[in-house]
NUVOKOL-678016 format. One record per residue (C-alpha): residue number from 1; residue in three letters; x, y, z. Coordinates in steps of 0.25 Angstrom, whole numbers, padded with zeros to 4 digits. Layout:
nr, rest, x, y, z
NUM, ALA, X, Y, Z;
...
This chain:
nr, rest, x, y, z
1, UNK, 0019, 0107, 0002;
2, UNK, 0016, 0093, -0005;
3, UNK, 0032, 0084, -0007;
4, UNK, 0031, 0074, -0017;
5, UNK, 0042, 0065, -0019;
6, UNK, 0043, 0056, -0029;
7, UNK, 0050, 0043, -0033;
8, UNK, 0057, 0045, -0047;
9, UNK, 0065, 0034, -0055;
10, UNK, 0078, 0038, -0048;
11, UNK, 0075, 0049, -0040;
12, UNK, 0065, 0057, -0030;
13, UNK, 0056, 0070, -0038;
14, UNK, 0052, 0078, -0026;
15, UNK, 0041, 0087, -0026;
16, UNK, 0037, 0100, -0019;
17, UNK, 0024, 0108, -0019;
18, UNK, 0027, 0123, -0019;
19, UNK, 0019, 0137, -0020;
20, UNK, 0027, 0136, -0033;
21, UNK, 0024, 0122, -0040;
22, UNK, 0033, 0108, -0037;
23, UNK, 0045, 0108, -0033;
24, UNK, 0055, 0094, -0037;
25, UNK, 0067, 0089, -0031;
26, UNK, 0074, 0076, -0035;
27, UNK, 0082, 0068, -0024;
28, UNK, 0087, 0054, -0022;
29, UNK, 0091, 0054, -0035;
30, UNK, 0095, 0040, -0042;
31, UNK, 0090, 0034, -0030;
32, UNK, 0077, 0026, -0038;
33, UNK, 0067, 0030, -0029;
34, UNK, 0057, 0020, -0026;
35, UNK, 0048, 0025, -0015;
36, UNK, 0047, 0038, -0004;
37, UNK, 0038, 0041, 0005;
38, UNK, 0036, 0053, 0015;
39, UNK, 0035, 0051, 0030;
40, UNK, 0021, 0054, 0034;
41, UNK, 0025, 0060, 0049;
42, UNK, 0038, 0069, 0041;
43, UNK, 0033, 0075, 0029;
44, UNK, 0048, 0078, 0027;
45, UNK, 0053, 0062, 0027;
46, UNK, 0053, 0057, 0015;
47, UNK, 0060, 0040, 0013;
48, UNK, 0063, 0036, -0002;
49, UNK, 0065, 0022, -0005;
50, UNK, 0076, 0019, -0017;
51, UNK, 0079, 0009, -0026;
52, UNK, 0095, 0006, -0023;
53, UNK, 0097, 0018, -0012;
54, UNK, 0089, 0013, -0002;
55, UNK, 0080, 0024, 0008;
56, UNK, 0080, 0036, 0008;
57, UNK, 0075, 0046, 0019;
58, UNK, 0071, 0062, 0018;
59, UNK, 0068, 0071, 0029;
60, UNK, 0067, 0084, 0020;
61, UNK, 0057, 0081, 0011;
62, UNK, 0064, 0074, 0001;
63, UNK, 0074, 0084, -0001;
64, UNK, 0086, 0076, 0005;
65, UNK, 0087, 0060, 0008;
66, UNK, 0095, 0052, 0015;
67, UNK, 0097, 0036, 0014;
68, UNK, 0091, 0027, 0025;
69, UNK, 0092, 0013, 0029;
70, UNK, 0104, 0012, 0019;
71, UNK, 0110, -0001, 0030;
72, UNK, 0096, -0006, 0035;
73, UNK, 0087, -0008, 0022;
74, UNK, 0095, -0019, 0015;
75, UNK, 0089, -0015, 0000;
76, UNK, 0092, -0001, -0009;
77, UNK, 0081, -0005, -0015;
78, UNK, 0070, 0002, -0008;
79, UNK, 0057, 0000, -0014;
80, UNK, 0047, 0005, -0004;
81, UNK, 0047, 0015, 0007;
82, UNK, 0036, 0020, 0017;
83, UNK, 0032, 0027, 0031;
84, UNK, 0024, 0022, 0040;
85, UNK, 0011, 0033, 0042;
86, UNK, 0006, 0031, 0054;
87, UNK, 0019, 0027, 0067;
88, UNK, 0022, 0037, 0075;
89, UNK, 0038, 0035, 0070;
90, UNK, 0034, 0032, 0057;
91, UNK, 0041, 0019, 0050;
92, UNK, 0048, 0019, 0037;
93, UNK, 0047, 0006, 0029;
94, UNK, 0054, 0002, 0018;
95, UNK, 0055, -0009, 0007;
96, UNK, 0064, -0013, -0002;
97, UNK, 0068, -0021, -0015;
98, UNK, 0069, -0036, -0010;
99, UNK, 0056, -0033, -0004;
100, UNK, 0060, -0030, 0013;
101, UNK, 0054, -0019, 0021;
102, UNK, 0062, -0010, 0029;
103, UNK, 0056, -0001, 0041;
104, UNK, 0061, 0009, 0049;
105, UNK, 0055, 0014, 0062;
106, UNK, 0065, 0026, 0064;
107, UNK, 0062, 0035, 0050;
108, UNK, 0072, 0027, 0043;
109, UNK, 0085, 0027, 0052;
110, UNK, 0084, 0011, 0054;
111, UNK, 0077, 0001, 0049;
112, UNK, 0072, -0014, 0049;
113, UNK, 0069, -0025, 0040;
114, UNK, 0055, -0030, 0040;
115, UNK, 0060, -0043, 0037;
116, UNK, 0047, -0051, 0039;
117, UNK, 0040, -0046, 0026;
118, UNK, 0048, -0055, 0016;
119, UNK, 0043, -0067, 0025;
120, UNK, 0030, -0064, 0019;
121, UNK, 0027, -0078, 0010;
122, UNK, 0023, -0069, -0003;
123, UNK, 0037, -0064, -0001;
124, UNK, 0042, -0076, -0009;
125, UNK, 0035, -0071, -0022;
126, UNK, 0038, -0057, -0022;
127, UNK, 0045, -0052, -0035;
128, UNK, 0045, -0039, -0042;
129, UNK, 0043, -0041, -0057;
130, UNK, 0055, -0034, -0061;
131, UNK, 0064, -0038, -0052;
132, UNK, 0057, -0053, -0049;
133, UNK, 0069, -0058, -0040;
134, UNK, 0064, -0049, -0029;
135, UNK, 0052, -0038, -0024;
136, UNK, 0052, -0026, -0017;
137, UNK, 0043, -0019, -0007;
138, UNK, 0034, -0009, -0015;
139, UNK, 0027, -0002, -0007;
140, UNK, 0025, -0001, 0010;
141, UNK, 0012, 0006, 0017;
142, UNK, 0009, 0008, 0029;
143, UNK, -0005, 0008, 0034;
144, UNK, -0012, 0022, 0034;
145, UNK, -0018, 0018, 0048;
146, UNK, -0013, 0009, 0055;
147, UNK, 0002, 0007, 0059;
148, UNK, 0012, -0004, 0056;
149, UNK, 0002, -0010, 0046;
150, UNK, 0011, -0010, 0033;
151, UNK, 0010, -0015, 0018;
152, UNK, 0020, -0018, 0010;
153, UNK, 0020, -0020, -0006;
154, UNK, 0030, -0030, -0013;
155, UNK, 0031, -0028, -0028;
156, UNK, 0029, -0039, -0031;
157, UNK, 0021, -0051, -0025;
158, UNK, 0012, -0044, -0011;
159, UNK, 0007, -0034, -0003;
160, UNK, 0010, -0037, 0011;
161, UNK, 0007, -0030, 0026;
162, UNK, 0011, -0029, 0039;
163, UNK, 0003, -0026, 0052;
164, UNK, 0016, -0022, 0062;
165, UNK, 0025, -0014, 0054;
166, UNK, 0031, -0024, 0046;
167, UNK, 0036, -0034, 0057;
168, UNK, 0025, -0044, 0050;
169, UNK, 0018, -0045, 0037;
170, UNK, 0007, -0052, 0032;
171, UNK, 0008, -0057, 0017;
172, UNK, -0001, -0052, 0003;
173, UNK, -0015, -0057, 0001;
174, UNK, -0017, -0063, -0010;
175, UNK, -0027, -0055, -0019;
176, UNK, -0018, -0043, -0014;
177, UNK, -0010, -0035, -0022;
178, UNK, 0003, -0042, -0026;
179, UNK, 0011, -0029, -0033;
180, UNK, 0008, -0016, -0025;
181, UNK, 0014, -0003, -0028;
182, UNK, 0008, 0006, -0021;
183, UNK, -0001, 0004, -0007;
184, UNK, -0009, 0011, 0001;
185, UNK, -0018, 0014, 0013;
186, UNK, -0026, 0024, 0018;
187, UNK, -0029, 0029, 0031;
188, UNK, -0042, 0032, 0029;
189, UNK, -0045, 0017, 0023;
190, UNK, -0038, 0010, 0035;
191, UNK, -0037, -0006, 0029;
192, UNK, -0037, -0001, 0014;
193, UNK, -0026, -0004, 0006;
194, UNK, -0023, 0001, -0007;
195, UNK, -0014, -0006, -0020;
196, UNK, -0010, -0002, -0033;
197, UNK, -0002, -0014, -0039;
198, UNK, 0002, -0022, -0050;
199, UNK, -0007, -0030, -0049;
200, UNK, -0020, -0020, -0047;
201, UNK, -0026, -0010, -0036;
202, UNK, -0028, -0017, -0023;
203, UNK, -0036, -0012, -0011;
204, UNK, -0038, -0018, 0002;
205, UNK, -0048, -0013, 0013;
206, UNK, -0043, -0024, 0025;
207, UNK, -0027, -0022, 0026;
208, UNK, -0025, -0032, 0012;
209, UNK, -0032, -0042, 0018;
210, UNK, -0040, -0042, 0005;
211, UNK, -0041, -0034, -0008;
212, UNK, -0049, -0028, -0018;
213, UNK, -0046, -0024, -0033;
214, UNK, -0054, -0014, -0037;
215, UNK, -0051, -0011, -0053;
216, UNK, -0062, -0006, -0059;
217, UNK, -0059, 0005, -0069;
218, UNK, -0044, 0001, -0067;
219, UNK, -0039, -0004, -0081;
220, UNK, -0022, -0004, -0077;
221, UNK, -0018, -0012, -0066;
222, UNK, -0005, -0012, -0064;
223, UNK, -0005, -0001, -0054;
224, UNK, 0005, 0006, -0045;
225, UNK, 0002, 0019, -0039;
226, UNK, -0010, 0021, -0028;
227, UNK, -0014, 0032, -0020;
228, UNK, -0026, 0034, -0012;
229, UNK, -0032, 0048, -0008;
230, UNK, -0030, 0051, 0008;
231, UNK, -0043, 0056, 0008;
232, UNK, -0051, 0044, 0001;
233, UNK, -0045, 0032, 0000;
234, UNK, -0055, 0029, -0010;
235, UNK, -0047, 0037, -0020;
236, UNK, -0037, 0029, -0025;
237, UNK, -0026, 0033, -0039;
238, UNK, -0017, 0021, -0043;
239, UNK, -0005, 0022, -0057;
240, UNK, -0009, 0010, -0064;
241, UNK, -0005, 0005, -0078;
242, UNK, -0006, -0007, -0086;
243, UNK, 0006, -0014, -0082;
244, UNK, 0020, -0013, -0076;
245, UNK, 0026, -0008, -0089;
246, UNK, 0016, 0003, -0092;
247, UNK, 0018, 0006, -0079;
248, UNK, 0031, 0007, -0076;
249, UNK, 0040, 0008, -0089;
250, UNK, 0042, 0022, -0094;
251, UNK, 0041, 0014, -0110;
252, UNK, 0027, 0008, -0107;
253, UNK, 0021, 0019, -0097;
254, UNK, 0005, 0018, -0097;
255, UNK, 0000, 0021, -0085;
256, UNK, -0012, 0029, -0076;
257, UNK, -0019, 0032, -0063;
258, UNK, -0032, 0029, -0059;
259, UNK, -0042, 0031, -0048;
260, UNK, -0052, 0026, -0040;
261, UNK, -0062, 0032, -0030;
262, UNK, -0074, 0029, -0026;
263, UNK, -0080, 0041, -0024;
264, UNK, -0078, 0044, -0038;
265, UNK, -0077, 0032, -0046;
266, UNK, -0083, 0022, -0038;
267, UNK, -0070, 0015, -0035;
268, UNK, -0068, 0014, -0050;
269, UNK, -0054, 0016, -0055;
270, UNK, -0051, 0029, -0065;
271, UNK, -0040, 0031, -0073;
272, UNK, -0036, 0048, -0071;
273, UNK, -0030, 0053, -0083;
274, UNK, -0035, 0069, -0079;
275, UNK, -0021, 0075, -0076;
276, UNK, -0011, 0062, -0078;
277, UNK, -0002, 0057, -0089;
278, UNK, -0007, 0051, -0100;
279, UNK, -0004, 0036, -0098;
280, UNK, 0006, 0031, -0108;
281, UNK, 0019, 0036, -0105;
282, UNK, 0016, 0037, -0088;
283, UNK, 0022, 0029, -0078;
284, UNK, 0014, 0024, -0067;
285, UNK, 0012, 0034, -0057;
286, UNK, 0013, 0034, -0042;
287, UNK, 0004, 0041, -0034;
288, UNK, 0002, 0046, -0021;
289, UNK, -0008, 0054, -0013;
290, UNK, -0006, 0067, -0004;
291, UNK, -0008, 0064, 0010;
292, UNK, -0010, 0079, 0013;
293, UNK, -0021, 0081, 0004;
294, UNK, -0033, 0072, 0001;
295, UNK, -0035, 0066, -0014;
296, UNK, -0020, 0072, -0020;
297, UNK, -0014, 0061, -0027;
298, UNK, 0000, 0062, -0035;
299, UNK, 0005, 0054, -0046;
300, UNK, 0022, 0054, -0052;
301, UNK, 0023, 0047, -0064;
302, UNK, 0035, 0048, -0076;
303, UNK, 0025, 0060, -0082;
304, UNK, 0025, 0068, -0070;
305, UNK, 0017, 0071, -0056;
306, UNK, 0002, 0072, -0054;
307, UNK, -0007, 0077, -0044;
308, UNK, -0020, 0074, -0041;
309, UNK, -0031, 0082, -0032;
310, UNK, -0042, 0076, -0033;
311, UNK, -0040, 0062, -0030;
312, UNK, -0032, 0058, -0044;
313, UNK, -0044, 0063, -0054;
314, UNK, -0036, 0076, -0058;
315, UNK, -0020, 0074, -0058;
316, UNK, -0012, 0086, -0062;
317, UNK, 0004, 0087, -0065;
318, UNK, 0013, 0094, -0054;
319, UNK, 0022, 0104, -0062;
320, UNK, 0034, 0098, -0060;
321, UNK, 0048, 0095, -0065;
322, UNK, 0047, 0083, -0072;
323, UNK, 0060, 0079, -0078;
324, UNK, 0060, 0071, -0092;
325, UNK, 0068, 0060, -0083;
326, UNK, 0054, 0058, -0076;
327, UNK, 0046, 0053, -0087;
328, UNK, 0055, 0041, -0088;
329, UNK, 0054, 0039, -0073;
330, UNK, 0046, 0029, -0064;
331, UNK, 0042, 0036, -0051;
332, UNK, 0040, 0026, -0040;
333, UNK, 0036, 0033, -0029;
334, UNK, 0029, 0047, -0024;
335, UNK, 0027, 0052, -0009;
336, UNK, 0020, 0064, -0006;
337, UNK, 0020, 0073, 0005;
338, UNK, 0009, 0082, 0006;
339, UNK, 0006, 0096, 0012;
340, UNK, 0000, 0098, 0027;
């Protein structure tokens, strides 16, 4: 069966595919979610980061939770969480609001402070709009290929990485990205980097060493979701819109996805509209990709959630309970577990 779970304003929206439709389930609720993730070597670990409870850890799926890290990670706030893809043991990272990173190398029973990330000099200028006395960690990926090599997104001012598990960091270049909210990388583009941000979509083909803007077609650049097809990782969606309002305010929703391939567009971006929510009136969305099965992608936004099968040019709705509450709610997050 394919588990989506997803990161709603104030609680997580669990789905289950079935002979029958989608199942839902609601946990964790008044929690503010901020991110989850499934382990990739236990398909039924789930860790959920909160915004004022802290971390959360699921070895049914979902179902159930218990807290973790309640006496080591010195924040609530947790902004961030992600497992490593590719350790023997895997490694669970965390990061939180004042921007620190947490790791764990025993799935979450103890952890320590990789302190030497706020040594980093752009550390000194990092500030998150709403909130400009301090910053938080957005987003942390591992490297689809190579172990211990790590990035970590501060919303706002750098996109920084580490090449031994977090013991050292090595600080943003300066035509890189400087808002990320949402990375990735792909094991069958080892080097590549891939950034939707703030300030624009960011790509790297040398570990961030440099970068490249491609924005052709691409008329909204403020963008925040990204997800990269495991079969191609030529085929790229991102949720942009034309500012952080439109963007994120349920008063001033105007927002989209586009795509890119260059097998069809020639690298051009696309706006999709075939299958997806009329513009106005849509949060942006977040999107993930199915690990399972080749060019799936998934999109959760306040109108609903949408699926993709042929790379994000045909979107569907899933026929799910979608309470009214949700369309005044701002998902932040969405992890997918697909079928074997």
């Amino acid at each position: 069966m394919t588990i989506l779970i997803a990161a709603m304003q104030d609680l997580l929206l669990s789905l289950e595919s079935s002979k029958t439709g989608w199942k839902t389930h609601e946990s964790l609720k008044g929690t503010h979610p901020q991110s989850v993730t499934f382990d990739p070597r236990n398909p039924n670990r789930v860790y959920c980061g909160t915004f004022g409870d802290g971390v959360w850890k699921s070895d049914d799926g979902g179902q159930t939770w218990d807290r973790v890290g309640k006496d080591a990670i010195s924040s609530n706030d947790v902004t961030s969480v992600s497992v490593s893809r590719l350790e023997r043991r895997n490694k669970v990272y965390v990061g939180t609001e004042p921007s620190a990173l947490y790791r764990s190398d025993d799935e979450g029973h103890s952890w320590q402070r990789m302190s030497t990330l706020n040594n980093l000099e752009s550390s000194k200028s990092w500030s998150f709009p709403p909130r400009p006395w301090t910053s938080h960690v957005r987003w942390i990926e591992s490297d689809a290929n190579i172990p211990d090599y790590l990035f970590v997104a501060i919303e706002a001012g750098a996109l920084v990485q580490s090449r031994d598990g977090g013991r050292t960091w090595i600080d943003r270049v300066e035509q890189g990205p400087y808002d990320t909210h949402t990375l990735a990388t792909h094991q069958k583009a080892p080097k590549s980097l891939y950034s939707s941000a703030g300030d624009g979509y960011f790509e790297s083909f040398d570990y961030g060493e440099s970068w490249k803007r491609p924005t052709a077609g691409l008329k909204h650049h403020y963008l925040y979701g990204l997800a990269v097809d495991p079969a191609d990782p030529h085929t790229i969606v991102v949720s942009a819109s034309q500012s952080a309002w439109q963007a994120h305010s349920v008063e001033g929703a105007n927002s989209l996805v586009y795509r890119r391939s260059l097998e069809n567009d020639g690298g051009e971006w696309k706006a999709i509209s075939n299958g997806l929510p009329e513009s106005r009136g849509t949060i942006i969305a977040i999107l993930a990709a199915n690990p399972k099965n080749s060019g799936e992608f998934y999109a959760i936004n306040n109108r609903g959630v949408f699926c993709s099968t042929d790379t994000g040019l045909v979107w569907r709705e899933l026929d799910v309970s979608w309470s009214k509450e949700y369309l005044l709610q701002h998902p932040w997050a969405l992890a997918i577990r697909g079928e074997d």
